[in-house]
C-alpha positions in Angstrom: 5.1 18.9 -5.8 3.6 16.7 -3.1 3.6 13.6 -5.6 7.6 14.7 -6.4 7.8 14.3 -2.6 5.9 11.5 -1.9 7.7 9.6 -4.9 11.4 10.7 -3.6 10.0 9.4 0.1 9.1 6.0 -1.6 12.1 5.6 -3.3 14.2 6.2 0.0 12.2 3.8 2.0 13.2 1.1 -0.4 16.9 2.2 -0.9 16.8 1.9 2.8 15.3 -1.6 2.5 17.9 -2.5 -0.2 20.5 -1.4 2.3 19.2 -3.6 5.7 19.2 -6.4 2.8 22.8 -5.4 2.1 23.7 -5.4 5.3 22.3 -8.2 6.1 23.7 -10.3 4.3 27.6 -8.5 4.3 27.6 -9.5 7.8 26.6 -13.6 7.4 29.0 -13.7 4.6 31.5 -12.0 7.1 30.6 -14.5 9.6 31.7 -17.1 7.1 
C-alpha cells in the first residue's frame, strides 16, 4: 500500500511538472 501511494505521489509530482511545462509555454506562445 505504501509503494501504491508512493507511486501515485510520483506520478502527480510529474503531471504537475508536465503542467508548469504546459503552462509555460501556453503563455510565450500567447505572448506571440
Amino acid at each position: 500500500m505504501q509503494d501504491f501511494a508512493f507511486g501515485c505521489s510520483a506520478i502527480r509530482s510529474d503531471f504537475a511538472r508536465q503542467t508548469a511545462d504546459n503552462v509555460r509555454f501556453f503563455h510565450l506562445a500567447h505572448r506571440l
